[in-house]
N, C-alpha and C positions, 0 to 999 in steps of 0.2 A: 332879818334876812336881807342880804344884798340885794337890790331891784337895779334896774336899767332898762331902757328905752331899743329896745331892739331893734324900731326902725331908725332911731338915732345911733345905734352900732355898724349898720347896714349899710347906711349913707357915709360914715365914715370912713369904714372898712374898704368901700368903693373908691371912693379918694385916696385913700393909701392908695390903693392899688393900681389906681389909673395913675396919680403924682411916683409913682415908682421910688422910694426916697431912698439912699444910701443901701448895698448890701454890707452888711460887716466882716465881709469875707476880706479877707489878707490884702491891701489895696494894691500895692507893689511886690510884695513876700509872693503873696499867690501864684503872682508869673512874675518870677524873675527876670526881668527885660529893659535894657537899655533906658532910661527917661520915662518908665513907669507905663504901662501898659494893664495894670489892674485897674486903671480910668473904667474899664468894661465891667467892674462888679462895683460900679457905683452909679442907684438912680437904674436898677434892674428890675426891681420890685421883689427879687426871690426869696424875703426875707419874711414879707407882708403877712397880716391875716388874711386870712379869705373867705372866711364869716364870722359870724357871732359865737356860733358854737365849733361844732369840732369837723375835721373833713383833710383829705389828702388832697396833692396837686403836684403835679411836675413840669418841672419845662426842660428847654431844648435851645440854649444859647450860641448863636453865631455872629463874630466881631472880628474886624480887618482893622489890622493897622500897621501901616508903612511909616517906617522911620527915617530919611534921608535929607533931613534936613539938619547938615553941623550947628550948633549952638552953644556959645562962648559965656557965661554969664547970662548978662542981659541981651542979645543980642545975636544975631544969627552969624555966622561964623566959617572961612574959607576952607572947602572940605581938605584943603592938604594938611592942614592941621592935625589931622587924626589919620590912620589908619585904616579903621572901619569904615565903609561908604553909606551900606544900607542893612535895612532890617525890616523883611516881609513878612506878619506871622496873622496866619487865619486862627480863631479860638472856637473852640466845642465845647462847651460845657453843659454837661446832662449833670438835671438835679431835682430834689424834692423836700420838700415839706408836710407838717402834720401839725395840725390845730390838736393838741391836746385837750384844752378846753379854750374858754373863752379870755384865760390869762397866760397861758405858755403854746409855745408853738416851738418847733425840733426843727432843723433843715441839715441838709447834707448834699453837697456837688463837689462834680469833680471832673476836670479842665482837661481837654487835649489838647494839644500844640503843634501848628505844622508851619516850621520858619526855613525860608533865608534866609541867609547872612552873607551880603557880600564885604570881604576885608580886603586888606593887604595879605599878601602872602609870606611868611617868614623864611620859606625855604623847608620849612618840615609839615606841610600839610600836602600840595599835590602841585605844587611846582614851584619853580626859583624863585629867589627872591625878589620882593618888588611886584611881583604879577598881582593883578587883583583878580578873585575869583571867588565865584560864589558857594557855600557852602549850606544843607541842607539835614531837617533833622525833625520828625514827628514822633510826639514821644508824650505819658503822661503828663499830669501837671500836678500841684498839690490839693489835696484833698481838704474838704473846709468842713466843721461840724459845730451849728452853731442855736444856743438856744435862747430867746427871747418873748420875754414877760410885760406881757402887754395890761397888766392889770394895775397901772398908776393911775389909771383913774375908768370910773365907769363907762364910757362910750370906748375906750381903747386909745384914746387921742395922743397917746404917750404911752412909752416904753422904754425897757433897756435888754441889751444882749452881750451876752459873753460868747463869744468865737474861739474854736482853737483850729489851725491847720496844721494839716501832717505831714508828715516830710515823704507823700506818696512819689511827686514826682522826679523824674531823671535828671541827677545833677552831675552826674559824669558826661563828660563831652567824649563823643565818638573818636576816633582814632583815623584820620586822613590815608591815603595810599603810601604816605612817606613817613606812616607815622607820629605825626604831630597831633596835637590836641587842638580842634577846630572851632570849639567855644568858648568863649570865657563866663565864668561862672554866672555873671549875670545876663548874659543870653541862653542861659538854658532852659529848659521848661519847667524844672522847681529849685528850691532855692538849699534843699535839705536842711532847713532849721524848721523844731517848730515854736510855733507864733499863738500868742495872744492877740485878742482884739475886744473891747469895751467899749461897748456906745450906745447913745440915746438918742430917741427922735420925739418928735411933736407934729403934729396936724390940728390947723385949722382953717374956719371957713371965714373968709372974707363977706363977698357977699353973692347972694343968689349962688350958681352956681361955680363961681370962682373960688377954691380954697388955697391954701398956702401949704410949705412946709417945709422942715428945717430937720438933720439931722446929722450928728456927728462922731467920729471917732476917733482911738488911739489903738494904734497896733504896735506890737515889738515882739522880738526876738527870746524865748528861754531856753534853748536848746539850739546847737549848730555842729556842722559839719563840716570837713575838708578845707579848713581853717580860712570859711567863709561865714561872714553875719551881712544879715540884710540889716538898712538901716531903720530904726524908728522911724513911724510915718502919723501925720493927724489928718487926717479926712473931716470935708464937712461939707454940705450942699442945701442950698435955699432954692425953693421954686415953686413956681405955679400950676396949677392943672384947672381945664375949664372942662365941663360937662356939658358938651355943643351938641347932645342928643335930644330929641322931643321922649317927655316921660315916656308914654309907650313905645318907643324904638327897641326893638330885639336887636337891632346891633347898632350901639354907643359909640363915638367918636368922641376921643379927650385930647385934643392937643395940651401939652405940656410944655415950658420953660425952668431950664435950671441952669444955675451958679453952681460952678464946681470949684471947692481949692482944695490944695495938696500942701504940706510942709516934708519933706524930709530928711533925714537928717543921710550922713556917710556911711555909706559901708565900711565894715572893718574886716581883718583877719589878712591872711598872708595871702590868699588868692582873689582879694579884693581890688580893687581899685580909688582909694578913699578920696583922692583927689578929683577924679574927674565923678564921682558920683556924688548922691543928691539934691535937690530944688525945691523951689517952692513955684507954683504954678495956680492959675486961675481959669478955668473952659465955659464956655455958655454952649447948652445943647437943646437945642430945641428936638422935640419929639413929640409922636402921635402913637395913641393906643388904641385897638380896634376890638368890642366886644362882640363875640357874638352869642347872645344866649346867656346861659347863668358857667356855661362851663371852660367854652374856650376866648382866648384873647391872644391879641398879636403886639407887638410891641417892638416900634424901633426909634432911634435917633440917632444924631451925629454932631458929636463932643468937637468943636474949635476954641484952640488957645487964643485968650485973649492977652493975656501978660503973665511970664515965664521967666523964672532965672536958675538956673544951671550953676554948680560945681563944675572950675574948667582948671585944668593947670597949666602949666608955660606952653604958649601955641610952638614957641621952636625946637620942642623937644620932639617934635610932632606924633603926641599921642595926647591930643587937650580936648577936652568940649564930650559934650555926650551928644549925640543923632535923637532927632524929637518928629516928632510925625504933626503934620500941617491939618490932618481931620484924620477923625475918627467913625468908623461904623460898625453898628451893632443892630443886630433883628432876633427878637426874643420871642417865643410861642410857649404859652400857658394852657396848660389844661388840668382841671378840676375833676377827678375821680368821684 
């Protein structure tokens, strides 16, 4: 019969939980967005166990991020180059999980989106051409369902998960007062393809209570729509979490540090943009998780690129470079049924 260390699950499972390590939800698929805006379901924790044995939990995600910063390549880049100016989008996503047992666990979330978009105007949205004006649009996002087995080794120290998302959210762009179509497909709130996602993690402890950890993924495309494919994406993230609470404290304080990288590759299809889309990118986010009790916890950080390089085409065609946002924030609440 299988035996294990239940207070060594417990302490583990907490370290997951407080280290928040990669979700395997759709990194960039998920919210189809300018320079990659699923950075917010990575280092969430909504994928974690949340004990030994079996138990429900939901949370309630909220993340901002502005994107007005042109970027050429490696380098930031003169906004007359492009077209598009900026990109304001606040994210909701409500979600939950279920500890089957103490080797599988089931999740499923699902995103809303309420964006800006200020561009140029082409003359078929709501005024002449040349004008810049902002355009607006809250709408579903893609639906994630994803399950993950945590039974590679006795304490749960390791695992892997398969992800698929649905093509729940709105990929049609609204229609302007003149007519025009106001989003391009990769500003919308889903991407209508659906997506795989594979990936592994690991947890360990350094020393006292400092642990480490390390987790990574592959997403892509088997299924698409309105002759748009997002492009393949690898995720992976290293970091730290400390447990800066005295043993009996009823409410735990874990500061946290992580490494974020991104690869991705081009979009494709005829309403893509293959040229000016995807990078490869690097963030450090520092974050703090606040327990209270065995049931709730609060959770936020904020993701800064540290080195970035961008898909850009000819800047005098003037439509080059993709818009990338200067910080990120995200505040995340758990709760334990």
């Amino acid at each position: 019969m299988l035996r294990f260390n239940r207070a060594a699950v417990s302490a583990r499972i907490s370290t997951l939980s407080f280290a928040s390590l990669m979700a395997l939800a759709a990194p960039t698929a998920a919210h189809a967005c300018a320079c990659g805006c699923g950075i917010f379901d990575i280092g969430d924790g909504s994928i974690l166990p949340s004990n030994s044995d079996s138990g429900f939990s939901v949370w309630a995600r909220w993340a901002h991020m502005t994107q007005n910063e042109l970027r050429e390549e490696g380098h930031a880049a003169d906004p007359a180059d492009n077209s598009d100016k900026r990109i304001a989008t606040n994210f909701l996503t409500l979600g939950g999980q279920y500890m089957v047992n103490r080797q599988w666990m089931v999740m499923a979330e699902l995103p809303t989106e309420s964006r800006a978009f200020t561009t140029t105007d082409d003359g078929t949205w709501a005024a002449s051409a040349g004008t810049v004006n902002t355009r607006h649009i809250t709408a579903l996002g893609d639906a994630v369902l994803r399950a993950t087995y945590t039974g590679l080794a006795d304490d749960m120290s390791s695992g892997l998960s398969l992800g698929i998302k649905l093509p729940t959210g709105r990929w049609h762009s609204p229609l302007g007062p003149l007519g025009g179509e106001g989003f391009d497909r990769d500003t919308l709130p889903g991407s209508g393809s659906t997506d795989l996602s594979v990936g592994a993690y690991h947890v360990g402890q350094l020393r006292g209570r400092l642990s480490w950890f390390v987790q990574g993924q592959y997403q892509f495309a088997i299924a698409s729509q309105g002759d748009y494919r997002p492009g393949n994406e690898a995720d992976g993230t290293l970091g730290l979490s400390y447990d800066a609470s005295p043993d009996a404290s009823s409410v735990r304080f874990t500061p946290m540090l992580q490494l974020l990288g991104s690869v991705r590759k081009r979009d494709t299809g005829d309403n893509s943009d293959p040229v000016n889309s995807g990078y490869q990118r690097l963030l450090i986010a520092p974050g703090l998780k606040v327990k209270f009790g065995r049931k709730l916890s609060v959770f936020g950080d904020v993701s800064v690129p540290v080195a970035q390089y961008v898909n850009a085409g000819d800047p005098t065609q003037g439509d080059a470079g993709q818009l990338a946002s200067k910080v990120q924030f995200r505040l995340q609440v758990n709760y334990a049924l």
